[in-house]
C-alpha positions in Angstrom: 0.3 -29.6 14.9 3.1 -28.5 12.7 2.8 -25.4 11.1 5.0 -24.2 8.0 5.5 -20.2 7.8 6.4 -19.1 4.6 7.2 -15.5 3.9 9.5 -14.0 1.0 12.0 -12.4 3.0 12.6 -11.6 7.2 15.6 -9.8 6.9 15.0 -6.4 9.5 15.4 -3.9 6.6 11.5 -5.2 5.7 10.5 -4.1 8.9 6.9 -5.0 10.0 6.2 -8.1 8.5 10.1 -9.4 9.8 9.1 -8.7 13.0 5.5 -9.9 12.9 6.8 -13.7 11.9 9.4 -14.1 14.3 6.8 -13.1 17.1 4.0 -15.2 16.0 6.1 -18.2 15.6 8.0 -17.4 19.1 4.5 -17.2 20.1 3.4 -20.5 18.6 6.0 -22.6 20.0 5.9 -21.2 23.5 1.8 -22.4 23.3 3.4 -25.5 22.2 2.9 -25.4 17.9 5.6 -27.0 15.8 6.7 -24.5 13.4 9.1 -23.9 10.7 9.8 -20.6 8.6 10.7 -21.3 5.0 11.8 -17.7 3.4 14.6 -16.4 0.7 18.1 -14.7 1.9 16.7 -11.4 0.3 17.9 -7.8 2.4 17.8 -5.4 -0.3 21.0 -5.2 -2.3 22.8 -7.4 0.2 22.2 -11.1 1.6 21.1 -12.1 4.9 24.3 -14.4 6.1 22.5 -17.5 6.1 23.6 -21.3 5.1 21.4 -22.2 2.0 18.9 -24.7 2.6 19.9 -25.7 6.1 18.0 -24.7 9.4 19.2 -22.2 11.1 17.4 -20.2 14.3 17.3 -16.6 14.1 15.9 -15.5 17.4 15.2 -18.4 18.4 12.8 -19.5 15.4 13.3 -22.4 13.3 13.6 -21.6 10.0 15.5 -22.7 6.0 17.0 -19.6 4.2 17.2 -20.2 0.4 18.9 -18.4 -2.5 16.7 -15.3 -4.0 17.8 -15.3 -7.7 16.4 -12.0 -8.8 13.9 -9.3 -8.7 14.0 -7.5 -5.3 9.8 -7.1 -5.4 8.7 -10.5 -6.9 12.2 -12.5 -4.7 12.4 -15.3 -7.2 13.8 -18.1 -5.5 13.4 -21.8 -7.4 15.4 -23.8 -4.5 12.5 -22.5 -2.5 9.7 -23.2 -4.7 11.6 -27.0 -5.1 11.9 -27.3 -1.4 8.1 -26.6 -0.8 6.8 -28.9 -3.4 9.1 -31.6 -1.2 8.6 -30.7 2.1 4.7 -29.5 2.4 3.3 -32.6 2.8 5.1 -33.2 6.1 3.2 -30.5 7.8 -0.3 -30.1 8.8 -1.1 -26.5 8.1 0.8 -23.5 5.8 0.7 -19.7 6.4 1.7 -18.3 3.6 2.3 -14.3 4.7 2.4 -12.0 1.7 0.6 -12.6 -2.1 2.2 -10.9 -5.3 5.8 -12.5 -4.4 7.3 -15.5 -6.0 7.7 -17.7 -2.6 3.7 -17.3 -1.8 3.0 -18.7 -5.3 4.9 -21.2 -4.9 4.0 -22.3 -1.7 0.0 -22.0 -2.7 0.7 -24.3 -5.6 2.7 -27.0 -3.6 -0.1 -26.9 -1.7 -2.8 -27.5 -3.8 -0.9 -30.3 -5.2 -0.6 -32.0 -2.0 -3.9 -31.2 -1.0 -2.5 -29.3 2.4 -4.6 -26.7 3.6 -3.2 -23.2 3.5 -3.9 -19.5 5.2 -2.8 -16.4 3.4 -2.2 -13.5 5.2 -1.9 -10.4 2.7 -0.4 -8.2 4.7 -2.6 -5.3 3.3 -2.1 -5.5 -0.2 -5.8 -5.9 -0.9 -6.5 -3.0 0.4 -8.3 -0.7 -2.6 -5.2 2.1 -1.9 -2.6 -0.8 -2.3 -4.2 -2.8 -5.4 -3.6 0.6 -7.0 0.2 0.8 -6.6 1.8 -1.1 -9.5 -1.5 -1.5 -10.8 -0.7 -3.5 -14.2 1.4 -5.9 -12.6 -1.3 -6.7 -9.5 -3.9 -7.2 -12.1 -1.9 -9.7 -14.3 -1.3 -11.5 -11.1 -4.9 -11.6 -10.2 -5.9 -12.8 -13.3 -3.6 -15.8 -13.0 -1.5 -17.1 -10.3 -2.5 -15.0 -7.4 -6.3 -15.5 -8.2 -5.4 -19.0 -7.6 -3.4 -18.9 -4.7 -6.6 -16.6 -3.0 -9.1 -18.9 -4.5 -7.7 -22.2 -3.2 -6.6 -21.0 0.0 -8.8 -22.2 2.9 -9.0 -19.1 4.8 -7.4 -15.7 4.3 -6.0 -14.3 7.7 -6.9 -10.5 8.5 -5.1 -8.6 11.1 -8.4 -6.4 11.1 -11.7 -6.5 10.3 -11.6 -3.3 8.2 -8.6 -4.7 6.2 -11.4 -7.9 5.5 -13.8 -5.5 4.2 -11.6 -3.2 2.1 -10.1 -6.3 0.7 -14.0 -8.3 -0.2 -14.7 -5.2 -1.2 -12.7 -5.3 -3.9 -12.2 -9.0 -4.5 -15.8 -10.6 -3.3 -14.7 -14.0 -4.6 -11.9 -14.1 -1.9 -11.9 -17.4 0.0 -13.5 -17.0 3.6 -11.9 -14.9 5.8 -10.4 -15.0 9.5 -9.6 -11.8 11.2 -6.7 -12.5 14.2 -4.9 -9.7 15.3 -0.6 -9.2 15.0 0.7 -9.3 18.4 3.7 -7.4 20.5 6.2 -9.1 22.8 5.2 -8.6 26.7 8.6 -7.0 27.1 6.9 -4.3 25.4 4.4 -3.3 28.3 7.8 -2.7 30.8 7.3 0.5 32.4 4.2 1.3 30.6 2.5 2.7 33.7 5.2 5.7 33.7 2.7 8.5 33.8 3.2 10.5 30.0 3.8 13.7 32.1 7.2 12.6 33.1 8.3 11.8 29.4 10.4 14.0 27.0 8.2 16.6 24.9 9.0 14.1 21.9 6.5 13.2 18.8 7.8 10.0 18.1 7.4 8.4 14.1 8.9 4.7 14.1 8.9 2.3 11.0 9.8 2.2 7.6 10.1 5.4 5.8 8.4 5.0 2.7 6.1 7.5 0.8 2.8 6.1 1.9 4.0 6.6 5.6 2.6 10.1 5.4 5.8 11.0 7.1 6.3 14.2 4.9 2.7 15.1 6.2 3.8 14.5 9.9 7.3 17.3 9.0 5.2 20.0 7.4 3.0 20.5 10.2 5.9 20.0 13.0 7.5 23.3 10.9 3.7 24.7 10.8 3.8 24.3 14.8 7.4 25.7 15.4 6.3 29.6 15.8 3.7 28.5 19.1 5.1 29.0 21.8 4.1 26.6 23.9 4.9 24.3 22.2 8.4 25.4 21.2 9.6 22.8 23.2 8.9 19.7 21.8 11.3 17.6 19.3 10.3 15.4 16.4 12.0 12.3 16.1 11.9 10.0 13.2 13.2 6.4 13.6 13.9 4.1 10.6 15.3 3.5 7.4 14.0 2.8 3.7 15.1 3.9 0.0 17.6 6.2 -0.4 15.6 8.7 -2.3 12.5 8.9 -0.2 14.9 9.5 2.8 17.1 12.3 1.1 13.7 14.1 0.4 12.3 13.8 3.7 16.0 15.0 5.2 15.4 18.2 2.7 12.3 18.8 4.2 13.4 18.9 7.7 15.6 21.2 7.0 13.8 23.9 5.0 11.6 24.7 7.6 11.8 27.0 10.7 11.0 23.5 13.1 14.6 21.9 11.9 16.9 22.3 15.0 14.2 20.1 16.5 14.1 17.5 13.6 15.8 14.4 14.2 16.4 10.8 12.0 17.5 7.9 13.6 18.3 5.7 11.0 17.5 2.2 11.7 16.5 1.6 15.5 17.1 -1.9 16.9 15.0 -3.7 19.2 16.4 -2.3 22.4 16.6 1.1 21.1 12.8 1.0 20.0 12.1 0.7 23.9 14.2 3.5 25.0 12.3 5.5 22.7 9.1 4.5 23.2 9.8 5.0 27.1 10.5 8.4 26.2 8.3 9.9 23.6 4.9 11.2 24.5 3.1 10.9 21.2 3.5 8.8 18.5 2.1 9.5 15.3 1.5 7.6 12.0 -0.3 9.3 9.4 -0.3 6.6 6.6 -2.1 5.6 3.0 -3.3 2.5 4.1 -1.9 0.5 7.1 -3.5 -3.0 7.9 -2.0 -3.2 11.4 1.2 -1.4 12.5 3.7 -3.0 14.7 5.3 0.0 16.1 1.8 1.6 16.5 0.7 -1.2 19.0 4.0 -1.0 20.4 4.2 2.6 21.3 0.5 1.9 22.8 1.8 -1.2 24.9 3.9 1.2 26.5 1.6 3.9 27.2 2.3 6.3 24.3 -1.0 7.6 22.6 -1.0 8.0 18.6 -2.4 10.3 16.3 -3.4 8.0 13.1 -5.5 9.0 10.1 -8.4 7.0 8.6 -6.1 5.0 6.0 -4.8 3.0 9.5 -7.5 0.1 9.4 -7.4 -0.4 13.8 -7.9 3.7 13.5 -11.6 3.4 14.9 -11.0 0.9 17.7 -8.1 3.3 18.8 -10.7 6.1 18.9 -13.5 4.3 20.5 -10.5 3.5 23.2 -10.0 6.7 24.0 -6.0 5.9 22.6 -5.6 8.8 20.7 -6.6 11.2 18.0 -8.0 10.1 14.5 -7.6 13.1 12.1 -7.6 13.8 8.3 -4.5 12.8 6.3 -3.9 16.3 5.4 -1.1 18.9 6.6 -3.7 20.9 7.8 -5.5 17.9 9.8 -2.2 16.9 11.3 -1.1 20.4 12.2 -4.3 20.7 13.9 -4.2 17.2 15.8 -0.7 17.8 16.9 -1.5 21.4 18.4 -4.2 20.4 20.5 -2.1 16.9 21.6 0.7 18.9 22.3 -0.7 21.3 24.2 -2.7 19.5 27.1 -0.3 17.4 29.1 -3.1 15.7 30.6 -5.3 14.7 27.7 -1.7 12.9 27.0 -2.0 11.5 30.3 -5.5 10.0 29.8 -4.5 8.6 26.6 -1.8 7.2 27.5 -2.8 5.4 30.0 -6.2 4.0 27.8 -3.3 3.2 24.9 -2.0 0.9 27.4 -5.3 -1.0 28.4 -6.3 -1.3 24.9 -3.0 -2.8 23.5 -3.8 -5.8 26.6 -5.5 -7.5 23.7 -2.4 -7.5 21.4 0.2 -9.1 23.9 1.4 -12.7 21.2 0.5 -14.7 24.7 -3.6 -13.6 24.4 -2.8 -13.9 20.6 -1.2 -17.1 20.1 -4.4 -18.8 21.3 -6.2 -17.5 18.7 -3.9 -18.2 15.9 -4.0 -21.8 17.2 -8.0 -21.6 17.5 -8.1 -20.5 13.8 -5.6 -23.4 12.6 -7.4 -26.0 14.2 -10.8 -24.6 12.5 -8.9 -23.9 9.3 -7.4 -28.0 9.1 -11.3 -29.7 10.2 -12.8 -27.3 7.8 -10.6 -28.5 5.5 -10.7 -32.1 6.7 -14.3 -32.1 6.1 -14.0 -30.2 2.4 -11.7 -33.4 1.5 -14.1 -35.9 2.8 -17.5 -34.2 1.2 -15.3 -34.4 -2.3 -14.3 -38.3 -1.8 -18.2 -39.0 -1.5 
């Protein structure tokens, strides 16, 4: 089977979905899947240094870089959109990851045209809290071109079954839905059975830093907790990058509060970093909006560190029916209250930890990858048979 990924950026700055297409498609191949990632050169203000139009292999993955024109949120890129109206008929499936961006459009129209069948993975943005942001524009979008490219898709790929209902919720003339999980590398699991009581007095927060992150949340009630003392001890560390603004306030808020000797930003953490922090940090925390999956969350539980997520995660229940941490209210109050009683019993870490790690079993891309590969092949005879039904 040959599978064409296409996604409108996968420079690192992007952060989650980057990393989720390189993974599946590493994931793909190794199970023995043709694939092919067809994305634009867009990394913020810069360019990622890529040859237009020719294939190239970042870590390992096939994949054609192409010129984004303009418009960092929409990445409008007509060499792309020419490229997939040429080259879509030569592959059996499309996963088009993302829906209000220029490249997803495209690709959903090339393949209607060439009567393809397609999966669209919406990374979220049909959640009710997301449709919200950018409203106007979202709604113009769903009136025209994105209505078609979610209508004519042949199955829209969930990474959770709450993100499925959230999003039918709103949009009940969605095309069928498939819910397949995001996956994390096995090298992810490496010294996961360290016991949490030998790791640093660290509250970990890894990913992009943007405002729905909660992340502001997260520093208010470290500051709220800095008096205890018990807990005195412990360090808040905050990996990753985003806009400058929403940084320089978080930054401010560190350091206005009596917890700010023990507040620390990473900046952008690379791959082996991640793992040295993860290996070190006893709780991870990720008190976001609305978060379909969460890369680093599954990661930080693949190596044995339990989370404290609020409701607005959408794998929040199954991490609480796991035993893999602590659901609480996305309030200062609720988080200040979660962390304290987290903090405080070094073996309710323990336990956690260690049920973080057997749940996050069902997220290695090797357990993964057959069920992406399961979901194509029902996806391509569904729409096999949908093509013969119309030609009687």
């Amino acid at each position: 089977m040959k599978v064409l990924h296409v996604i409108p950026a996968m420079a690192a700055r992007y952060g989650g979905p980057t990393t989720a297409v390189l993974g599946m498609c590493r994931a793909l191949m190794t199970a023995g899947t043709d694939v092919l990632i067809a994305t634009t050169d867009a990394d913020g203000s810069n360019r990622l240094a890529a040859p237009e139009g020719q294939l190239t292999t970042p870590e390992g993955v096939p994949a054609i870089v192409f010129r984004r024109r303009a418009s960092e949120s929409f990445k409008w890129s007509p060499a792309l959109a020419r490229w997939l109206r040429a080259h879509v008929p030569e592959f059996d499936l499309v996963h088009v990851h993302a829906v209000f961006s220029h490249s997803s459009l495209a690709a959903g129209r090339a393949c209607r045209r060439a009567r393809v069948p397609y999966v669209v993975r919406p990374l979220g943005t049909l959640d009710p809290w997301s449709l919200e942001q950018h409203a106007w524009r979202k709604k113009a979008l769903l009136a025209t071109s994105a209505r078609r490219l979610l209508g004519g898709a042949t199955a829209i790929h969930y990474t959770s079954a709450e993100e499925q209902r959230l999003a039918e919720s709103q949009l009940p003339w969605l095309a069928p839905g498939i819910v397949i999980p995001l996956g994390i590398d096995d090298e992810q699991f490496a010294d996961a059975d360290r016991a949490p009581v030998e790791r640093s007095a660290v509250v970990l927060a890894l990913g992009r830093l943007h405002p729905k992150k909660g992340i502001d949340l997260l520093i208010e009630a470290f500051h709220a907790l800095a008096a205890m003392e018990p807990l005195q001890a412990w360090r808040l560390r905050i990996g990753g990058d985003g806009p400058a603004a929403c940084v320089a306030a978080l930054e401010r808020l560190a350091s206005a509060g009596p917890a700010s000797d023990r507040i620390e930003f990473l900046g952008w953490v690379d791959r082996p970093r991640r793992a040295e922090l993860l290996r070190s940090s006893s709780l991870f925390v990720l008190p976001s909006h609305q978060e379909n999956f969460g890369i680093a969350l599954v990661e930080a539980m693949g190596a044995g560190v339990p989370a404290i997520v609020t409701p607005g995660v959408n794998i929040a229940t199954d991490i609480a029916s796991a035993g893999a941490g602590w659901v609480t209210e996305r309030t200062t109050p609720g988080l200040t209250q979660s962390l304290r009683v987290a903090m405080s019993d070094r073996r309710a870490l323990a336990e956690r930890g260690r049920a973080a790690r057997r749940y996050a079993e069902r997220f290695r891309w090797s357990v993964v990858a057959g069920q992406l590969r399961s979901g194509y092949e029902r996806v391509v005879n569904t729409a096999s048979l949908s093509g013969a039904a119309a030609g009687r």
